[in-house]
LUMMI-930704 format. One record per atom (N, C-alpha, C): residue number from 1; residue in one letter; atom name; y, z, x. Coordinates in nm, 3 decimals. Layout:
BEGIN
ATOM i aa at yy zz xx
ATOM NUM a CA Y Z X;
...
***
This chain:
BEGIN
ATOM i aa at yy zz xx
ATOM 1 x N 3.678 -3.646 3.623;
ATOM 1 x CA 3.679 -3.720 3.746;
ATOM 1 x C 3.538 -3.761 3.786;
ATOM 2 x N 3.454 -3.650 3.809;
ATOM 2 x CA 3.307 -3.698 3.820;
ATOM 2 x C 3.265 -3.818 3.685;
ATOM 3 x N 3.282 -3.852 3.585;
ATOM 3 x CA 3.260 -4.029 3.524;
ATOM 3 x C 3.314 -4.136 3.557;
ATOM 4 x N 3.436 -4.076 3.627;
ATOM 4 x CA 3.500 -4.221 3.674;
ATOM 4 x C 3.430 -4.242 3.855;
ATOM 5 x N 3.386 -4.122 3.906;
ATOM 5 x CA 3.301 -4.138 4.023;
ATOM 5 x C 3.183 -4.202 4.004;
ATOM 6 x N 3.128 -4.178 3.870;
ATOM 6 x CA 2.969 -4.225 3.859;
ATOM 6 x C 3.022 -4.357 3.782;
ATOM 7 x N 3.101 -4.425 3.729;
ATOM 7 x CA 3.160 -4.542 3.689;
ATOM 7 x C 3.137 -4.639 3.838;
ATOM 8 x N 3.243 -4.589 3.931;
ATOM 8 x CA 3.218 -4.682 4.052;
ATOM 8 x C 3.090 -4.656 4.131;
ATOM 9 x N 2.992 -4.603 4.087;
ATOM 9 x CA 2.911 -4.586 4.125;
ATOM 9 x C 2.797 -4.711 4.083;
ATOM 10 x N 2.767 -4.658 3.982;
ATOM 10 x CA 2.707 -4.767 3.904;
ATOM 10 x C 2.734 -4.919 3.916;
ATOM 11 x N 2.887 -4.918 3.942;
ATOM 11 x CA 2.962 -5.019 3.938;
ATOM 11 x C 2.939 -5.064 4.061;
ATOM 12 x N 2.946 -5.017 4.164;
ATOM 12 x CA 2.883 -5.059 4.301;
ATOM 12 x C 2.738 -5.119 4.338;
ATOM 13 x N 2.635 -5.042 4.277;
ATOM 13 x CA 2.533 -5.082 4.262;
ATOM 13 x C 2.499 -5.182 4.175;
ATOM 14 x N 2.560 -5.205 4.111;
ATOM 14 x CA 2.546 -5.368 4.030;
ATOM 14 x C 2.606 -5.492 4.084;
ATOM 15 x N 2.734 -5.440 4.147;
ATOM 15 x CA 2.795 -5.552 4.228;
ATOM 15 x C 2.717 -5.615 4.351;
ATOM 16 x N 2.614 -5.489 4.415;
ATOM 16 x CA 2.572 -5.556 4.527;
ATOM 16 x C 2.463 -5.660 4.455;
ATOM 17 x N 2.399 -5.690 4.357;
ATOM 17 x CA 2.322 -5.741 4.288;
ATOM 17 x C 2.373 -5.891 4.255;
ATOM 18 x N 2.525 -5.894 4.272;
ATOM 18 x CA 2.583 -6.025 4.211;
ATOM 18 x C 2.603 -6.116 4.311;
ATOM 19 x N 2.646 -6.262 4.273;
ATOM 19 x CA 2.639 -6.352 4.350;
ATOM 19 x C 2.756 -6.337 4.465;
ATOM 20 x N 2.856 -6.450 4.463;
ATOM 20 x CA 2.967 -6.487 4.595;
ATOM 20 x C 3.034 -6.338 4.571;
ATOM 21 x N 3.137 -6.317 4.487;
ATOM 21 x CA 3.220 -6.169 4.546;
ATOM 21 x C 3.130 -6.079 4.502;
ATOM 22 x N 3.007 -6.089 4.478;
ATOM 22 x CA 2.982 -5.930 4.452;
ATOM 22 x C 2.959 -5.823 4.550;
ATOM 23 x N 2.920 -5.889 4.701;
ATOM 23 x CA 2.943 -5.827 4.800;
ATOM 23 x C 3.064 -5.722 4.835;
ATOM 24 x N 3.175 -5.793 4.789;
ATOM 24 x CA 3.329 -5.745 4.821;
ATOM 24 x C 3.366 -5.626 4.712;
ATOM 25 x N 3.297 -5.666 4.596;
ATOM 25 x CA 3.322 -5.553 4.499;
ATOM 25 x C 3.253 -5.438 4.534;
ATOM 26 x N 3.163 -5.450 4.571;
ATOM 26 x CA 3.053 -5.366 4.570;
ATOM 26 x C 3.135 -5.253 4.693;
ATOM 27 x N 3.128 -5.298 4.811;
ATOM 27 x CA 3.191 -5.245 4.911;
ATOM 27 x C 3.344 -5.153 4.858;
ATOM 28 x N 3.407 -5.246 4.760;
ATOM 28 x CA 3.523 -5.202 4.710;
ATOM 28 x C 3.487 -5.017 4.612;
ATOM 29 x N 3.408 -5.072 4.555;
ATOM 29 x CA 3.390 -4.970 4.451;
ATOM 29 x C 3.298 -4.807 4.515;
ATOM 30 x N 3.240 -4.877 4.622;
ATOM 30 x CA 3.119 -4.774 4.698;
ATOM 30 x C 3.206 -4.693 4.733;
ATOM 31 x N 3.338 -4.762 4.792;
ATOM 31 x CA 3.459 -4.650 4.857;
ATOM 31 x C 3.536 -4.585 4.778;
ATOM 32 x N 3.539 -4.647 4.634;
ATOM 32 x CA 3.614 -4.580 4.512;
ATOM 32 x C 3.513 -4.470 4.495;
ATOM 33 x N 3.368 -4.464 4.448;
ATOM 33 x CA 3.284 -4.391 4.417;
ATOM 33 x C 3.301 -4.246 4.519;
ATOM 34 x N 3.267 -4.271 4.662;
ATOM 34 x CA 3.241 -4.163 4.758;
ATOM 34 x C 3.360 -4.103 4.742;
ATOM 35 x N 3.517 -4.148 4.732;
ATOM 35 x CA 3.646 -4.096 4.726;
ATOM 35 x C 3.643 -4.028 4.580;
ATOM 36 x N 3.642 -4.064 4.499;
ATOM 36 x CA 3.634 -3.948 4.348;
ATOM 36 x C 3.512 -3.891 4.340;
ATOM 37 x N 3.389 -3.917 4.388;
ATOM 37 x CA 3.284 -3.829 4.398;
ATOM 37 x C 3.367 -3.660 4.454;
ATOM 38 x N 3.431 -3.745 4.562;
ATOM 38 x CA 3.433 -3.640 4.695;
ATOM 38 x C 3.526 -3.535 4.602;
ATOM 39 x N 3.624 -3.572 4.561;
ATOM 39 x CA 3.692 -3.495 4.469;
ATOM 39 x C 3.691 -3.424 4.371;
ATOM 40 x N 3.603 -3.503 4.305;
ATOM 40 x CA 3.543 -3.427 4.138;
ATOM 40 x C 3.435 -3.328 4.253;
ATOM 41 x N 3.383 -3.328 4.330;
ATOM 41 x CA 3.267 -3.215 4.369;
ATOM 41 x C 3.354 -3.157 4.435;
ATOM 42 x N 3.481 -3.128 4.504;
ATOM 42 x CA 3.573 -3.011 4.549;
ATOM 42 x C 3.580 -2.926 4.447;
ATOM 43 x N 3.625 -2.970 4.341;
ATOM 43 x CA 3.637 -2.868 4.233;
ATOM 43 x C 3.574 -2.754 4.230;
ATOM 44 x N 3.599 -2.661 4.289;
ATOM 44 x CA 3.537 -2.540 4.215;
ATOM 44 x C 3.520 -2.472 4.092;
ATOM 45 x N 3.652 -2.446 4.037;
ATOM 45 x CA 3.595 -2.459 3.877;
ATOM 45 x C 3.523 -2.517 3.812;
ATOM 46 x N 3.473 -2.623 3.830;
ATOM 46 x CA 3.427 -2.755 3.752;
ATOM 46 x C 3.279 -2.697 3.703;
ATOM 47 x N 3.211 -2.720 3.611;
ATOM 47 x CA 3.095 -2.670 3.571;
ATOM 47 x C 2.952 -2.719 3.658;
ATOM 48 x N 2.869 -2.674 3.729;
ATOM 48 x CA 2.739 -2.724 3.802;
ATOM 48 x C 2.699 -2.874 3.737;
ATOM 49 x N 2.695 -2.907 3.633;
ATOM 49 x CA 2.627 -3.001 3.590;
ATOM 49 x C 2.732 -3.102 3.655;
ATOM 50 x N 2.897 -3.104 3.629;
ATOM 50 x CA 2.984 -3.194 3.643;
ATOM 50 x C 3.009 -3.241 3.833;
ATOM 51 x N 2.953 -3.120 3.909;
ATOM 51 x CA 2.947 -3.092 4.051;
ATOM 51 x C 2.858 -3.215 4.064;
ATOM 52 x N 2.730 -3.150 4.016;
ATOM 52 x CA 2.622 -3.249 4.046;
ATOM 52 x C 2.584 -3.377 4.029;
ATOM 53 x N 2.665 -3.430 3.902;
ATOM 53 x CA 2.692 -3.559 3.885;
ATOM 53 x C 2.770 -3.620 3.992;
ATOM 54 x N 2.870 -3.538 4.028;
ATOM 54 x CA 2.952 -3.602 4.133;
ATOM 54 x C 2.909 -3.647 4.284;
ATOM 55 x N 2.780 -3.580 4.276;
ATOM 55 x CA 2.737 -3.597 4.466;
ATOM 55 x C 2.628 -3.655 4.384;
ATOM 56 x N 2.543 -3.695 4.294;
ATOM 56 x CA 2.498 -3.825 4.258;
ATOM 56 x C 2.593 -3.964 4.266;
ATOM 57 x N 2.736 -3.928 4.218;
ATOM 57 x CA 2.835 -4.041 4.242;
ATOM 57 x C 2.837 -4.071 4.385;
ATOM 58 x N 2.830 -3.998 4.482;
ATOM 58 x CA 2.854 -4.010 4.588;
ATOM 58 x C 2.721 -4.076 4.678;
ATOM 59 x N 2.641 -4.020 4.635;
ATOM 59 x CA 2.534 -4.095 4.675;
ATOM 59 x C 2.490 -4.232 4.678;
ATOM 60 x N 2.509 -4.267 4.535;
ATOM 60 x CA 2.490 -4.391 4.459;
ATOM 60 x C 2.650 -4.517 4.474;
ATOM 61 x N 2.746 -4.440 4.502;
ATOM 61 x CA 2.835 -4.538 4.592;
ATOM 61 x C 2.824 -4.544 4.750;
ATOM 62 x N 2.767 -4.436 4.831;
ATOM 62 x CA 2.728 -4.481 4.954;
ATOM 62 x C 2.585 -4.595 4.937;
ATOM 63 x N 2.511 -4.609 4.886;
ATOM 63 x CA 2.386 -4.715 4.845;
ATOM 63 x C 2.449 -4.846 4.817;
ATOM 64 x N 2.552 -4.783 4.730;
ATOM 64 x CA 2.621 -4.945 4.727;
ATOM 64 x C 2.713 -4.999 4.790;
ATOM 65 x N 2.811 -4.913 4.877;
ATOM 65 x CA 2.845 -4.921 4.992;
ATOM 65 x C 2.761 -5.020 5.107;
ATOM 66 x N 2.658 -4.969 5.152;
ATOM 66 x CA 2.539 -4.971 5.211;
ATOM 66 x C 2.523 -5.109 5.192;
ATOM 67 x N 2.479 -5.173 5.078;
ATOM 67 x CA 2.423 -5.310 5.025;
ATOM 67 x C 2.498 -5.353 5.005;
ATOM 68 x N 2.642 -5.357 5.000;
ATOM 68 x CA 2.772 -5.438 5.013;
ATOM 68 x C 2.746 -5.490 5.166;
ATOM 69 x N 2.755 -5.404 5.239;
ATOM 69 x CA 2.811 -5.444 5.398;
ATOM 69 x C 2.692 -5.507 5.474;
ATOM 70 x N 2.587 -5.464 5.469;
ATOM 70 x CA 2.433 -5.554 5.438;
ATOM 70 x C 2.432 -5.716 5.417;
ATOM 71 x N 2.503 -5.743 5.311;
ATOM 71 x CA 2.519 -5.866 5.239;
ATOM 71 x C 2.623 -5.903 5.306;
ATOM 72 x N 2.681 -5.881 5.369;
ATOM 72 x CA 2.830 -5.950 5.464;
ATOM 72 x C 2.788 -5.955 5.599;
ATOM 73 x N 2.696 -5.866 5.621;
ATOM 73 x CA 2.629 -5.865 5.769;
ATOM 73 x C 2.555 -6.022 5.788;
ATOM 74 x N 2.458 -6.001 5.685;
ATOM 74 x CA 2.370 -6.123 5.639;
ATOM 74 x C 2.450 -6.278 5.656;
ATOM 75 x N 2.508 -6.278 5.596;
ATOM 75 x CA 2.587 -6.389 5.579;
ATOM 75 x C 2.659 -6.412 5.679;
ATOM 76 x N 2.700 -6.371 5.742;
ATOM 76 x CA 2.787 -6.375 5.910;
ATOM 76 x C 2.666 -6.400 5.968;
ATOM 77 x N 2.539 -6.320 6.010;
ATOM 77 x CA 2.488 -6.372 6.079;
ATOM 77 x C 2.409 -6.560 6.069;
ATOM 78 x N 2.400 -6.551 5.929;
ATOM 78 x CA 2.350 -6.629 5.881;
ATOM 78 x C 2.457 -6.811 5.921;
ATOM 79 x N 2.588 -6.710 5.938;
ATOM 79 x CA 2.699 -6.849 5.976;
ATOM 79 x C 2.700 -6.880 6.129;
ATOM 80 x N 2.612 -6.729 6.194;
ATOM 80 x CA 2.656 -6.763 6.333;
ATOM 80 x C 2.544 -6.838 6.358;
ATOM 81 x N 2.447 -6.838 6.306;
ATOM 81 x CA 2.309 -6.907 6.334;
ATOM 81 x C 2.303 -7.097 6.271;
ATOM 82 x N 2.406 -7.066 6.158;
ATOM 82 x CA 2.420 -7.262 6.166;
ATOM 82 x C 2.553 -7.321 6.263;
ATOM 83 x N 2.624 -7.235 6.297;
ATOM 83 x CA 2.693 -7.298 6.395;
ATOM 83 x C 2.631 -7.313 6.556;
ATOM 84 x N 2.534 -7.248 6.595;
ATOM 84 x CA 2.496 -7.239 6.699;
ATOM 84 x C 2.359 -7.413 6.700;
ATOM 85 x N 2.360 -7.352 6.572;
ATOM 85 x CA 2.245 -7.516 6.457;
ATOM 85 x C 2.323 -7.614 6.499;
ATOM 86 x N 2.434 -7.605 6.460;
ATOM 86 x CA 2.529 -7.782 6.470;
ATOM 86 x C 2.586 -7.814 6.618;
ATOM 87 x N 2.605 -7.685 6.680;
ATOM 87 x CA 2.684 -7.713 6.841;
ATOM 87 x C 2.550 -7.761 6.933;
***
């Protein structure tokens, strides 16, 4: 579970990097990441190394979380400022 956390992890942080949807992915995957992070690090059995990867997953999908919603912030404001341009 912790690779498929650090999958959307990674995966988040690259999306915020991309052009028109990468915003939306990014946001998408940040919430996939922190949700199987959160899980693979409940595990108690799970071995320290596999723990710790997982609240790296978690980290690294809240960042991309973060720079998803950033980039949607941006752009909204950015629409409210040419409509206020044209009115």
């Amino acid at each position: 579970m912790h690779r498929v956390a650090l999958a959307f992890a990674l995966g988040a942080v690259l999306a915020a990097a991309w052009a028109a949807p990468g915003q939306y992915l990014a946001i998408g995957a940040g919430i996939g990441a922190i949700g199987a992070g959160w899980v693979a690090y409940g595990r108690r059995g799970a071995p320290g190394t596999a723990r710790l990867v997982a609240a790296g997953a978690i980290t690294a999908g809240g960042i991309g979380l973060l720079l998803g919603v950033l980039r949607v912030a941006i752009a909204l404001a950015a629409l409210g400022h040419l409509g206020r341009l044209l009115a």
